[in-house]
Backbone as CSV, one residue per row, in Angstrom:
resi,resn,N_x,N_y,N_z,CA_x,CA_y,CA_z,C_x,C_y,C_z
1,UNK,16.031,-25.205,-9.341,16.026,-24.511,-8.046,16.814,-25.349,-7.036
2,UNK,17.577,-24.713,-6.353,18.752,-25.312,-5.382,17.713,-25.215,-3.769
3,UNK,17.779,-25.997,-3.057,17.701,-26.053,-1.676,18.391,-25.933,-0.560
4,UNK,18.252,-25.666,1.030,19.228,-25.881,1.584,19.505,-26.846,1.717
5,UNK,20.646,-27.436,3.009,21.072,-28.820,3.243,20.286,-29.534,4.230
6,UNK,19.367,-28.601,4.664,18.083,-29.035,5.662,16.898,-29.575,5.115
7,UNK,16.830,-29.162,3.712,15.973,-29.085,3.378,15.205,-30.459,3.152
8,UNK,16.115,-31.619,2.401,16.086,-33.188,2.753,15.295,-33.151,3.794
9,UNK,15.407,-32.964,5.121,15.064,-33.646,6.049,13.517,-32.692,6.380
10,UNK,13.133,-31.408,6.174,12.263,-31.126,6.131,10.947,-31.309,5.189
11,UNK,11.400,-31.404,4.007,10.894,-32.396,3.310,10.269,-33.596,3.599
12,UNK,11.143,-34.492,3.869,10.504,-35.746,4.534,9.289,-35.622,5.593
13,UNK,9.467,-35.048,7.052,8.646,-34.449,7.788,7.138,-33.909,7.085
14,UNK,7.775,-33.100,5.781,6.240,-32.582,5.365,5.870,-33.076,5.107
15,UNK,6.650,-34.374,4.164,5.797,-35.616,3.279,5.037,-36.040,4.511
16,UNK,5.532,-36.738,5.164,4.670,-37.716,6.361,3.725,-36.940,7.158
17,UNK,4.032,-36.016,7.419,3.116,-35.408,8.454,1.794,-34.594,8.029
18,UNK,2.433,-33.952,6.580,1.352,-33.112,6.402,0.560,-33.640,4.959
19,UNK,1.264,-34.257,4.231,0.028,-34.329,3.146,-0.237,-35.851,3.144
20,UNK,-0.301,-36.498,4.205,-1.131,-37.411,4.712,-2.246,-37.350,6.182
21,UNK,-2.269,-36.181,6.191,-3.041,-35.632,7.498,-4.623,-35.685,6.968
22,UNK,-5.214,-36.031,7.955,-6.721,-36.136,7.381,-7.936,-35.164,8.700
23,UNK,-8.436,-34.522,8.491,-9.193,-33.661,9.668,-9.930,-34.254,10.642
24,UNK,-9.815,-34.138,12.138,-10.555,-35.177,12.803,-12.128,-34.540,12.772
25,UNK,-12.623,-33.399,12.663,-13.870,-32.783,12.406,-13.837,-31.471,10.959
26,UNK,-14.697,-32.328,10.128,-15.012,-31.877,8.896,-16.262,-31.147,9.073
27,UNK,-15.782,-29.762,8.423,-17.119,-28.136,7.858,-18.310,-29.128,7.544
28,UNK,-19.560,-28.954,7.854,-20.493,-29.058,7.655,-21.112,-29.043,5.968
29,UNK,-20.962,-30.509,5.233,-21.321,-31.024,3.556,-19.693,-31.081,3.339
30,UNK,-19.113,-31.162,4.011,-17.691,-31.713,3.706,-17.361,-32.767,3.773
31,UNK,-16.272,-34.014,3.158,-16.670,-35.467,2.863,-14.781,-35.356,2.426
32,UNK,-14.202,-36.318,2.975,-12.805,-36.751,2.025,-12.895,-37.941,2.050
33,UNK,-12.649,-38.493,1.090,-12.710,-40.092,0.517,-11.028,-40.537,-0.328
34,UNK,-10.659,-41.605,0.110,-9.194,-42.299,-0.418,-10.083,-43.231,-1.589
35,UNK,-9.180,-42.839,-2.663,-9.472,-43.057,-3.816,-7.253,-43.977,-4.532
36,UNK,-7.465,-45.212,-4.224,-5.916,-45.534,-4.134,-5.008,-44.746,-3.117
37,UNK,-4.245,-44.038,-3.952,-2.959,-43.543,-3.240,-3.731,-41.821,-2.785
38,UNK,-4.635,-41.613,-3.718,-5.202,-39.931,-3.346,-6.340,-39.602,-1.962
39,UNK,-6.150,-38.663,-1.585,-7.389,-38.241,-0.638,-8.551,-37.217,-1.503
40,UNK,-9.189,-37.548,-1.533,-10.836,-36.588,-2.721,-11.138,-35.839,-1.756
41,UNK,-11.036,-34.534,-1.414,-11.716,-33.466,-0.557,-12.958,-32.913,-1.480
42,UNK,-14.039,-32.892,-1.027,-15.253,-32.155,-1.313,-16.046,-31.192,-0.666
43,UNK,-16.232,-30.362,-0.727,-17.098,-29.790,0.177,-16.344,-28.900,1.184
44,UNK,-15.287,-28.534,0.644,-14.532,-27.573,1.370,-14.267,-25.941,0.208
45,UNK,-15.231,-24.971,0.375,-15.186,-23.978,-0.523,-15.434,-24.056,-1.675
46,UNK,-14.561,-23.640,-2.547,-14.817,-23.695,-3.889,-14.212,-25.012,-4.750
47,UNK,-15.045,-26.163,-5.258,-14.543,-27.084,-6.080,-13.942,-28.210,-5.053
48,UNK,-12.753,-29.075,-5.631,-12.581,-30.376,-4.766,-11.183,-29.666,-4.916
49,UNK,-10.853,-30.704,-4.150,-9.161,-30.913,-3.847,-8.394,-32.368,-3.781
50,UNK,-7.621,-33.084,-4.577,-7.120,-33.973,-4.455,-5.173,-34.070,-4.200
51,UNK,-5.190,-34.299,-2.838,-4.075,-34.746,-2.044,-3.139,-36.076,-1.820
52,UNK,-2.297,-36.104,-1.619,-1.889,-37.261,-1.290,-0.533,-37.190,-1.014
53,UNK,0.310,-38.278,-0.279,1.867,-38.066,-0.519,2.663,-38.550,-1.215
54,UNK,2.240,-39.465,-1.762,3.036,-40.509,-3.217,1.916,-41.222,-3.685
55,UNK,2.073,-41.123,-4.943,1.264,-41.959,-5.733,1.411,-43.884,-5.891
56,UNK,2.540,-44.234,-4.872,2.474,-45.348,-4.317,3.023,-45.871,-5.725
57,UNK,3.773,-45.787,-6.938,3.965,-46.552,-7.465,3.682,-46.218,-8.612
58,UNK,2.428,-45.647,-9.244,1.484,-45.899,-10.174,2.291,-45.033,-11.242
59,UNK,2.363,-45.607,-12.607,2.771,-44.909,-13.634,1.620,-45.351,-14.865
60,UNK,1.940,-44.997,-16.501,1.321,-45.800,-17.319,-0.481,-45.061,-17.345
61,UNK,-0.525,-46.312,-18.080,-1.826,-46.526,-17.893,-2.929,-46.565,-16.849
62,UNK,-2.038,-46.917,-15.646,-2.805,-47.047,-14.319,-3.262,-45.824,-13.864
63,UNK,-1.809,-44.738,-13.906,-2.156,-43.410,-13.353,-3.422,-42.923,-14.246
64,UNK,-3.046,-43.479,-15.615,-4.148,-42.224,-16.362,-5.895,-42.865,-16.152
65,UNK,-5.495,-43.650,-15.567,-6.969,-43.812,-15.611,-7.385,-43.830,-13.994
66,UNK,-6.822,-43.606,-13.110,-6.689,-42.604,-11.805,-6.784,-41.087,-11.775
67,UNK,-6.033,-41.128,-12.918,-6.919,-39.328,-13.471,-8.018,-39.270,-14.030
68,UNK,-8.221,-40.285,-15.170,-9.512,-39.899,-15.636,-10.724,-39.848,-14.879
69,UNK,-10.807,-40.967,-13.382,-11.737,-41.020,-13.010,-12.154,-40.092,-11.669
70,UNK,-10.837,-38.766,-11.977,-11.359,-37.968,-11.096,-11.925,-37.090,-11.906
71,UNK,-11.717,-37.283,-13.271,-11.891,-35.840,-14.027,-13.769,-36.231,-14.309
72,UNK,-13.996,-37.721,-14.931,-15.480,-38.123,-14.395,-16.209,-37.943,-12.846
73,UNK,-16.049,-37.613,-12.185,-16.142,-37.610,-10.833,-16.380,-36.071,-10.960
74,UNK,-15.322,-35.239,-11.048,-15.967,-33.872,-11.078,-17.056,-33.266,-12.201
75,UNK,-16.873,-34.051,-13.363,-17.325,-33.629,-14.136,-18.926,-33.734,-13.982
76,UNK,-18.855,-35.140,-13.444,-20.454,-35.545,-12.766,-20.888,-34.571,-11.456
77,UNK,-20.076,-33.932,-10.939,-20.614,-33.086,-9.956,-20.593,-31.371,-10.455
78,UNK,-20.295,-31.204,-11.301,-20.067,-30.261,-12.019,-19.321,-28.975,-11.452
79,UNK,-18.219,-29.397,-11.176,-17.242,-28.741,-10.052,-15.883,-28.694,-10.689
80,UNK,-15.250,-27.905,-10.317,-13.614,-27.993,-10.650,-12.958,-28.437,-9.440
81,UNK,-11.814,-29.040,-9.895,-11.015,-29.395,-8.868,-9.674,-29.632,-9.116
82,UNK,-8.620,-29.336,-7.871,-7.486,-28.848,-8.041,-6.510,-30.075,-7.592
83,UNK,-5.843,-30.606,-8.393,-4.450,-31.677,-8.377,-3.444,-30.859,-7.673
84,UNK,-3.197,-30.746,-6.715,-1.898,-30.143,-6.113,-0.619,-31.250,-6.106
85,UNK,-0.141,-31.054,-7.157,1.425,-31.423,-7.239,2.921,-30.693,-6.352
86,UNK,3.500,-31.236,-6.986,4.983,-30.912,-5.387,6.210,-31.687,-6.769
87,UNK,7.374,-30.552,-6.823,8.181,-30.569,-7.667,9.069,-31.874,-7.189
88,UNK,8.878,-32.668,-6.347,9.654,-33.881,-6.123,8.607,-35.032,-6.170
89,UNK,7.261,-34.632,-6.788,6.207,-36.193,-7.344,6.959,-36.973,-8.372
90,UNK,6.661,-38.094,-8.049,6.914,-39.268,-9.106,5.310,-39.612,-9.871
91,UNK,5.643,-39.900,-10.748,6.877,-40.505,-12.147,6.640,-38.741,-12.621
92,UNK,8.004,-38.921,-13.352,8.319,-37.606,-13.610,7.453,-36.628,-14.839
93,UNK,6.645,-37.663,-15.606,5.680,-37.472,-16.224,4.537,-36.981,-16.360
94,UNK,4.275,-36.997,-14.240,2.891,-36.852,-13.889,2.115,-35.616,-14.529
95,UNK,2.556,-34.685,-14.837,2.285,-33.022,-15.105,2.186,-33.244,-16.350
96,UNK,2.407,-34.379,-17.469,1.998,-34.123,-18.585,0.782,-34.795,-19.032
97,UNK,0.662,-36.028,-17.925,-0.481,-36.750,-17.773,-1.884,-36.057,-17.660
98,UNK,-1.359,-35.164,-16.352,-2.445,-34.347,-16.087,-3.367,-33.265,-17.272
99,UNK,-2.563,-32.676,-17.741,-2.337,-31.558,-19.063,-3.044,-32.301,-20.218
100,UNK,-2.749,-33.797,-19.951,-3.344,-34.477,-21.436,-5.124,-34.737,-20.931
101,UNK,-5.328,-34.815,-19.682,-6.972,-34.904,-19.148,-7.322,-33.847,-18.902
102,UNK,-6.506,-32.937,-19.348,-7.414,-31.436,-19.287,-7.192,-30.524,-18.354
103,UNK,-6.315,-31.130,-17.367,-5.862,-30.287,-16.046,-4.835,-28.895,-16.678
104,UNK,-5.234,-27.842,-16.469,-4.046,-26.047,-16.722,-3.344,-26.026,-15.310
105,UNK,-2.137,-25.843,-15.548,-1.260,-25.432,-14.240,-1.749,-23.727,-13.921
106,UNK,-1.605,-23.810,-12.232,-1.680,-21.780,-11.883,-0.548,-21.806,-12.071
107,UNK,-0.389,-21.095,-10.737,0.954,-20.548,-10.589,1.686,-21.231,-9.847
108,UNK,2.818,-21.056,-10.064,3.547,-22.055,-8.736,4.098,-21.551,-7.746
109,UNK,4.368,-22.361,-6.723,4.669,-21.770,-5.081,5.875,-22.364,-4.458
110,UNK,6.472,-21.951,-3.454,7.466,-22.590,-2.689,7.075,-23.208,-1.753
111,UNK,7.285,-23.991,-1.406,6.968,-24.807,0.222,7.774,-24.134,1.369
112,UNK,7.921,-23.286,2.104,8.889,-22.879,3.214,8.185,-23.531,4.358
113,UNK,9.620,-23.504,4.997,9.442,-24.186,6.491,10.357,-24.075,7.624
114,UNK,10.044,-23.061,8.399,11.055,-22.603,9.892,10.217,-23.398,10.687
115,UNK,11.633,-23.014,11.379,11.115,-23.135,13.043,10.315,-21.790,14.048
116,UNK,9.568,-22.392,14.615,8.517,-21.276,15.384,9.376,-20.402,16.119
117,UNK,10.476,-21.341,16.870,10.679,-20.454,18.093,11.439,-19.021,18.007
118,UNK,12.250,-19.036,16.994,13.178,-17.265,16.786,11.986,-16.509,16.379
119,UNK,10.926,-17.117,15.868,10.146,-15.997,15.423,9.007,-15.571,16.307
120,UNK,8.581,-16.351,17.247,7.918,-16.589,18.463,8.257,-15.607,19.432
121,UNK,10.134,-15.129,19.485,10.574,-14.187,20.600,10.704,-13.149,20.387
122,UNK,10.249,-12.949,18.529,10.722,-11.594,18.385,9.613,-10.142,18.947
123,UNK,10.418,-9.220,19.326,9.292,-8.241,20.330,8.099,-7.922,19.206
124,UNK,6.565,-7.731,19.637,5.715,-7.329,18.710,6.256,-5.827,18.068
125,UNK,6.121,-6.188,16.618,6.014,-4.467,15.877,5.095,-3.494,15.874
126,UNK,5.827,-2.144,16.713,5.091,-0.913,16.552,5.098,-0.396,14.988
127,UNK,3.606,-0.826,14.482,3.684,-0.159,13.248,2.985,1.453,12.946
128,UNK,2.912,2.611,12.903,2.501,3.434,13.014,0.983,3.545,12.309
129,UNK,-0.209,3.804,12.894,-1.611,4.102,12.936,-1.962,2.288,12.179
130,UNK,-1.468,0.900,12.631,-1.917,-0.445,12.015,-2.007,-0.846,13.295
131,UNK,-3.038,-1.969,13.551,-3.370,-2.635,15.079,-3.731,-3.902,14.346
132,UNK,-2.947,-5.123,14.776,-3.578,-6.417,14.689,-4.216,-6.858,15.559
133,UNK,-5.469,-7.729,15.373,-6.401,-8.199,16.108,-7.009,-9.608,15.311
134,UNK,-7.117,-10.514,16.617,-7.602,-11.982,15.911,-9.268,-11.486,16.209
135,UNK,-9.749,-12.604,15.289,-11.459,-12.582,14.941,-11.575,-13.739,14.880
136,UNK,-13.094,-14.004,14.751,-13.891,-14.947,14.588,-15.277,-14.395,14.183
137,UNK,-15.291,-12.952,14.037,-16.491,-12.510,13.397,-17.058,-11.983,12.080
138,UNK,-18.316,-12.811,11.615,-18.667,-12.736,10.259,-18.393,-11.237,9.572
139,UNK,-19.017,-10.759,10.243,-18.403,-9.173,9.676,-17.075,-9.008,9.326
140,UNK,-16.119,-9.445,10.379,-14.393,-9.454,9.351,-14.106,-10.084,8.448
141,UNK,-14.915,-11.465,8.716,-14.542,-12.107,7.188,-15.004,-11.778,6.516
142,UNK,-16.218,-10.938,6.203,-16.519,-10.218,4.784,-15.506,-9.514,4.283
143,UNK,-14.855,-8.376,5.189,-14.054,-7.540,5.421,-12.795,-8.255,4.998
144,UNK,-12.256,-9.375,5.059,-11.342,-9.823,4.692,-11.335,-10.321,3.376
145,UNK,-12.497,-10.690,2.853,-12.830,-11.150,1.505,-12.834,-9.709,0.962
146,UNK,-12.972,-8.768,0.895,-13.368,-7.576,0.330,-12.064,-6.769,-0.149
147,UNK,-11.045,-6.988,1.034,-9.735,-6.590,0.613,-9.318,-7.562,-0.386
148,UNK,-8.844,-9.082,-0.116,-8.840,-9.930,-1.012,-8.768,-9.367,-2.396
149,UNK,-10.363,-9.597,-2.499,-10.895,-8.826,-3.722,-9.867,-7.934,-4.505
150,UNK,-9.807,-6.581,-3.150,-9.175,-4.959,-4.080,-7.406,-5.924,-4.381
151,UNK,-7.185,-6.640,-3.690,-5.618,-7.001,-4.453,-5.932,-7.874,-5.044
152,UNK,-6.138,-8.819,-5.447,-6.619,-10.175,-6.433,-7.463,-10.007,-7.735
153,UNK,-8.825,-9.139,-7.558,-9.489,-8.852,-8.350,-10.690,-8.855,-8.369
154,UNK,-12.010,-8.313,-8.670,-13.501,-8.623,-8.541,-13.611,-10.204,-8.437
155,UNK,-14.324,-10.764,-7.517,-15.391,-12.155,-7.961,-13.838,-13.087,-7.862
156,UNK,-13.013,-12.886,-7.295,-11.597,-13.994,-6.903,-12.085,-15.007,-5.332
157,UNK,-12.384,-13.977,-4.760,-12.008,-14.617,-3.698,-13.697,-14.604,-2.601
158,UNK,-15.106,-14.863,-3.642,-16.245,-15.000,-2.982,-16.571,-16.359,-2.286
159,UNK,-15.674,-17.265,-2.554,-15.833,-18.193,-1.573,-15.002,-18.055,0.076
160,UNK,-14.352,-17.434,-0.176,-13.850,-17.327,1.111,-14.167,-16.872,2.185
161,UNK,-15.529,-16.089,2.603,-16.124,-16.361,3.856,-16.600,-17.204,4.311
162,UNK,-17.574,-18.191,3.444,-17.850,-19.309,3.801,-16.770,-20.789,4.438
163,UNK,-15.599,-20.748,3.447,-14.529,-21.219,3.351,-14.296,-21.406,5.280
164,UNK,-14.119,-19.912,5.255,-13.114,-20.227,6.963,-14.398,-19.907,7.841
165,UNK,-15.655,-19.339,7.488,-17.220,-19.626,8.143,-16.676,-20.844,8.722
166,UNK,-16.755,-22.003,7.455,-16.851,-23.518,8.216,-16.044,-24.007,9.108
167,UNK,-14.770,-23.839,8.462,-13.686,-23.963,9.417,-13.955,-23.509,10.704
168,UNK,-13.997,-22.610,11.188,-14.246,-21.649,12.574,-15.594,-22.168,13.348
169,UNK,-16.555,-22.977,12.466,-17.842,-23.996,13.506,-17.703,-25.374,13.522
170,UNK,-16.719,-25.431,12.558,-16.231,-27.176,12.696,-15.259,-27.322,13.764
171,UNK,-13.817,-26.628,13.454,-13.122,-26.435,14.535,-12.047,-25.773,14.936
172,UNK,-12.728,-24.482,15.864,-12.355,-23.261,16.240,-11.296,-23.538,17.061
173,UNK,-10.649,-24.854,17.385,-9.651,-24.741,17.822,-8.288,-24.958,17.209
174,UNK,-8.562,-25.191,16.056,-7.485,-25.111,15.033,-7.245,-23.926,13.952
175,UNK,-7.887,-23.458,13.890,-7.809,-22.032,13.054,-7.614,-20.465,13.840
176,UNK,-7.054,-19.899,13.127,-6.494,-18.030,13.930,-6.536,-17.651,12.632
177,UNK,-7.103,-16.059,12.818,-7.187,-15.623,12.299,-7.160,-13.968,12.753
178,UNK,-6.065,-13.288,11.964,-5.804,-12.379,12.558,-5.867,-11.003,11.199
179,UNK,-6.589,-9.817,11.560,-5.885,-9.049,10.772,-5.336,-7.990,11.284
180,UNK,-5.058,-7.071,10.140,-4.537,-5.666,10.537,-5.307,-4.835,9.727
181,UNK,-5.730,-3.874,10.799,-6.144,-2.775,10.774,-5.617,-1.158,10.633
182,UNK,-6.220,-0.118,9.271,-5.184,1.068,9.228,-6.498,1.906,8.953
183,UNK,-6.693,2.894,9.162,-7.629,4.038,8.729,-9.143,3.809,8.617
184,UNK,-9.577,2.628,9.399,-10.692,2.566,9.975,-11.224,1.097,8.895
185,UNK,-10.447,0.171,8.553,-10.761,-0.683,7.652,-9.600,-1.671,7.151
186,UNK,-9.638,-2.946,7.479,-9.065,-4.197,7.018,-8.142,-3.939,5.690
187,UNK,-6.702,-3.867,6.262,-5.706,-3.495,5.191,-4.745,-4.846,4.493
188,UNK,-4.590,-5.999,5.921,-4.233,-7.220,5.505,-4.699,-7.969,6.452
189,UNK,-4.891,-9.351,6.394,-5.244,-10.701,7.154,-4.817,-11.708,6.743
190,UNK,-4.702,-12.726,7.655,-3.615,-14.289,7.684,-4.478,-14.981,8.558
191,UNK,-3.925,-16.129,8.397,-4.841,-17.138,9.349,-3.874,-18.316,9.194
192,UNK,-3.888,-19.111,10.623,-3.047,-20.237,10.965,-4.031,-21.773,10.595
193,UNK,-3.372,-22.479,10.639,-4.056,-23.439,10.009,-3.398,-24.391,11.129
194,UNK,-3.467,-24.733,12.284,-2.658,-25.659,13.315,-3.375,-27.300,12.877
195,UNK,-2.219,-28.108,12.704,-2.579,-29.212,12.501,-2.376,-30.419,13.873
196,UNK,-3.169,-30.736,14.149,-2.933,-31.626,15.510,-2.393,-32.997,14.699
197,UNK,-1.593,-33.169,16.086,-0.684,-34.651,15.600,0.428,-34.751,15.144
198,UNK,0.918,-33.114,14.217,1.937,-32.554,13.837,2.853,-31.930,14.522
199,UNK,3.995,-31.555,13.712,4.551,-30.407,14.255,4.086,-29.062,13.664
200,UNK,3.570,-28.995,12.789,3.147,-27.993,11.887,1.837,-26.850,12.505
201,UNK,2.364,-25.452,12.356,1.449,-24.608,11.806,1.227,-23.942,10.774
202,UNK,0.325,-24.245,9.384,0.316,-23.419,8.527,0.064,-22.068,8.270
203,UNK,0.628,-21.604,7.294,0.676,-20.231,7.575,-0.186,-19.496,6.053
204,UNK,-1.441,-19.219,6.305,-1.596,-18.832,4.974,-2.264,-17.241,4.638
205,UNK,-3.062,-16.516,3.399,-3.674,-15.349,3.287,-2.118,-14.808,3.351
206,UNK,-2.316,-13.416,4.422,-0.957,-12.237,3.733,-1.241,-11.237,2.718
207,UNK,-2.335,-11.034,2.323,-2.220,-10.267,1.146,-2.396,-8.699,2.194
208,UNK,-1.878,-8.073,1.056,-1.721,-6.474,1.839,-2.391,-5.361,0.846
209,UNK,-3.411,-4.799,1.037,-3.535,-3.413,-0.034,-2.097,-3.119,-0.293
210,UNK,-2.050,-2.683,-1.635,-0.880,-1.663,-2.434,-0.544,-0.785,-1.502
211,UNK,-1.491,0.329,-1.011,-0.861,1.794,0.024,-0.285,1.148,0.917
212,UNK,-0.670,0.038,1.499,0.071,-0.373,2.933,1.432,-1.602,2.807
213,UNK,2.050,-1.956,1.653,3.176,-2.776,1.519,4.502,-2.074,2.290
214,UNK,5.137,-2.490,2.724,6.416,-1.776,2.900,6.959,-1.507,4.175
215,UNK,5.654,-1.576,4.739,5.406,-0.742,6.113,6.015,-2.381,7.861
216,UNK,6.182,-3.267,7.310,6.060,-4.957,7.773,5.199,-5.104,8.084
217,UNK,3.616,-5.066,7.665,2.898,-5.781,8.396,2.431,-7.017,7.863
218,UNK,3.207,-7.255,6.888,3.365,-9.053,6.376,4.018,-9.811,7.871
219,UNK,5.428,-8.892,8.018,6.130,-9.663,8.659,5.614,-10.084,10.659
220,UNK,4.876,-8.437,10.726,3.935,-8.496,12.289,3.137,-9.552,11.963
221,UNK,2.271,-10.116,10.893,1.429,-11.031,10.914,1.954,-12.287,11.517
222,UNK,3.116,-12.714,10.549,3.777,-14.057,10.745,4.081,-13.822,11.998
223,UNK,5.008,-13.356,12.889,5.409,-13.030,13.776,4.236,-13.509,15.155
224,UNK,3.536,-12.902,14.607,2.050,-12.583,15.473,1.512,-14.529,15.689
225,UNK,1.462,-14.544,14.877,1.259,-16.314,14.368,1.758,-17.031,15.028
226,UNK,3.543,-16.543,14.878,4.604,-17.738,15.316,4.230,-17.799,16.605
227,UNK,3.781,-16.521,17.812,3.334,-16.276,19.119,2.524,-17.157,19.603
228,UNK,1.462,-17.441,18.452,0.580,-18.239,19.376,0.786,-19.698,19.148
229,UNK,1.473,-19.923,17.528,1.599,-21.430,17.737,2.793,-21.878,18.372
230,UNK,4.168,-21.779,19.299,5.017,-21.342,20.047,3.659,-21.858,21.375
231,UNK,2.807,-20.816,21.852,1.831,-21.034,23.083,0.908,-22.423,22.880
232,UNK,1.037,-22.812,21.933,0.265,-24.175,21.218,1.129,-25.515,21.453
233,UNK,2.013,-25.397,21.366,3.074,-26.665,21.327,3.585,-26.919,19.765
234,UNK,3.665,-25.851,18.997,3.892,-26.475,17.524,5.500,-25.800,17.172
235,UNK,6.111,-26.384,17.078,7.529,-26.241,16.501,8.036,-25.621,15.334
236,UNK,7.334,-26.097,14.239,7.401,-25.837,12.507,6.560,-24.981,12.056
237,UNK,6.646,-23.783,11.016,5.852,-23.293,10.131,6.114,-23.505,8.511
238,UNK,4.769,-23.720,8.489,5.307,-23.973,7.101,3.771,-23.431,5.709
239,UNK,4.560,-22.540,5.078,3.863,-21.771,3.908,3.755,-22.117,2.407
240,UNK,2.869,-22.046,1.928,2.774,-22.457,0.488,3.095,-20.778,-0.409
241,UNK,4.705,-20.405,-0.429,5.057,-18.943,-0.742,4.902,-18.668,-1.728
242,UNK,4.091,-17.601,-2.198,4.205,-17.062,-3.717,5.938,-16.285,-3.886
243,UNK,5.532,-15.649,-5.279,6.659,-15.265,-5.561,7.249,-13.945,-5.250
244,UNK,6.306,-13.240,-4.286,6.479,-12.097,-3.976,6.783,-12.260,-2.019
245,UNK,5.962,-13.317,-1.831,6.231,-13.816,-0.068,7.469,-14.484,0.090
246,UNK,8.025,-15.293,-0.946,9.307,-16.221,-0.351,10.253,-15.525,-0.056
247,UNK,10.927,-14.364,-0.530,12.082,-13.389,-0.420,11.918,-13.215,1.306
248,UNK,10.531,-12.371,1.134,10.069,-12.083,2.900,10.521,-13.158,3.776
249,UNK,9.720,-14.448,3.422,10.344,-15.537,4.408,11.138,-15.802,4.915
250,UNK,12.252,-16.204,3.525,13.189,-16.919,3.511,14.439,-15.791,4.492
251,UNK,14.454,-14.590,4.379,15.036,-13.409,5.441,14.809,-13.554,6.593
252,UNK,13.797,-13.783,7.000,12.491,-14.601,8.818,13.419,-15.843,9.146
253,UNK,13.841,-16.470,8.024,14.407,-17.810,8.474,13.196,-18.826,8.050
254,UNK,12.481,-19.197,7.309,12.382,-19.982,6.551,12.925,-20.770,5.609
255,UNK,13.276,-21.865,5.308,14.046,-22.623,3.962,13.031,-23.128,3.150
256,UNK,12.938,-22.754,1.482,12.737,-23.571,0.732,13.144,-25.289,0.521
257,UNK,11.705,-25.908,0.657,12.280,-27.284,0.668,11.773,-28.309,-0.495
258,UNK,10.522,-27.215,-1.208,10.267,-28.330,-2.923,9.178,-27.002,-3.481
259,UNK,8.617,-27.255,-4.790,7.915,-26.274,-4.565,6.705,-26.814,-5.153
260,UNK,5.100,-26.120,-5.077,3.469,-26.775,-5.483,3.308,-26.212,-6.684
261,UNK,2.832,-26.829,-7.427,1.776,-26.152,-8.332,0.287,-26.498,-8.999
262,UNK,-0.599,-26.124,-8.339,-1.917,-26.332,-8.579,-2.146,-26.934,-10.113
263,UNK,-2.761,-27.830,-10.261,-3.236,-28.361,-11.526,-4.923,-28.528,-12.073
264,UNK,-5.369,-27.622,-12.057,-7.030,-27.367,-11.834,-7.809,-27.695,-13.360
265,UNK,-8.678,-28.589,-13.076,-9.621,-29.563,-14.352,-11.014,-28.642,-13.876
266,UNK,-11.424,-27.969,-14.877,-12.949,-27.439,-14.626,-13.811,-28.082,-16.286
267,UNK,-14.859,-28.692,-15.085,-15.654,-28.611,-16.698,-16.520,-28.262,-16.851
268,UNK,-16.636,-28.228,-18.654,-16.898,-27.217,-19.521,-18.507,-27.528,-19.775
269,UNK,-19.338,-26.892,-19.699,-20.662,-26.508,-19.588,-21.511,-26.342,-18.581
């Protein structure tokens, strides 16, 4: 996969800024712990999460037993948890390391990353009988988990009220959450993820019922987004794109700048 000529330098930015970012108020039974070069997230939704921006070095033997002792670690908590890799990690090996302790790759994603402000000015879209509206109420996030669901699948996405529950009482001043509304019921929803200290607002969710694709209200979402983080002081957006969102983006003015792919260890009994 080819990049732009920006992309170098956005890159860098993400390295430093964002996957060394640590939350100044953590969801309630939430805990991140530095484990060497990694950050151990617990207690955020479903399973753990292990982050970091370079593995500082570590190859060999060292790494694998930096893996193994996360894969003991979950295994003792009896949880799955997800290795998020980035197609420019070192040593180039790491993904087979993982695979040999048991970690299955998902799917993989693009990293995109614009700038707020062209998308910040563009006039809101009249979409015919769709109204976006931000929330903070339990009732939508059911409502948002429920659509989820009808595009993803039964029993996909039941952690996710709780998920942004916490978020939204830990701290409601970093999270938006917006959906759209068509025929009396939650057709798509997104939510910003503003990181203080950064330039960054993340941009994540997007999913759309089947009847309603086509129509932009992917693109009113982002749009809608770029508005308020633009009114925030944040410069950059930046998305973890599937393979059906990056086309959308990258048209918005987003650039591909590396791409993720989840590496998830669940264990077995």
């Amino acid at each position: 996969m080819t990049f732009d000529a920006n992309a170098d330098r956005l890159r860098e930015i993400y390295d430093a800024q964002l996957r060394t970012h640590v939350p100044t108020n953590l969801p309630p039974g939430a805990a991140i712990e530095q484990d060497g070069p990694l950050q151990r997230w617990t207690g955020f939704g479903r399973g753990g999460h292990l982050t970091y921006r370079d593995l500082g070095g570590l190859e060999g033997a060292e790494l694998d037993e930096l893996i193994a002792r996360q894969v003991r670690i979950f295994t003792e908590r009896g949880e799955q948890v997800e290795w998020k890799t980035h197609g420019h990690d070192r040593p180039a090996d790491l993904t087979d390391r993982l695979l040999a302790h048991g970690f299955q790759p998902e799917d993989p994603e693009t990293v995109v990353i614009g700038p707020v402000a062209p998308l910040a000015a563009a006039p809101p879209r009249d979409i015919p009988g769709v109204r976006l509206r931000e929330t903070t109420e339990r009732a939508d996030l059911e409502g948002i988990a429920r659509m989820e669901e009808e595009v993803w699948g039964a029993g996909t996405r039941g952690h996710l009220v709780e998920m942004l529950a916490g978020e939204i009482e830990a701290t409601p001043e970093e999270i938006l959450i917006v959906v759209a509304e068509a025929d009396g019921r939650i057709v798509s929803a997104a939510w910003t993820r503003y990181v203080p200290g950064t330039e960054f607002a993340g941009l994540w969710g997007g999913a759309t019922l089947a009847e309603y694709r086509g129509r932009g209200i992917y693109k009113a979402l982002v749009e809608h987004r770029a508005r308020r983080a633009a009114e925030r002081g944040f410069s950059l957006l930046q998305v973890d794109a599937s393979a059906d969102s990056r086309p959308i983006l990258e048209r918005i003015g987003l650039i591909p700048v590396t791409t993720t792919t989840p590496y998830v260890f669940e264990p077995r009994g």
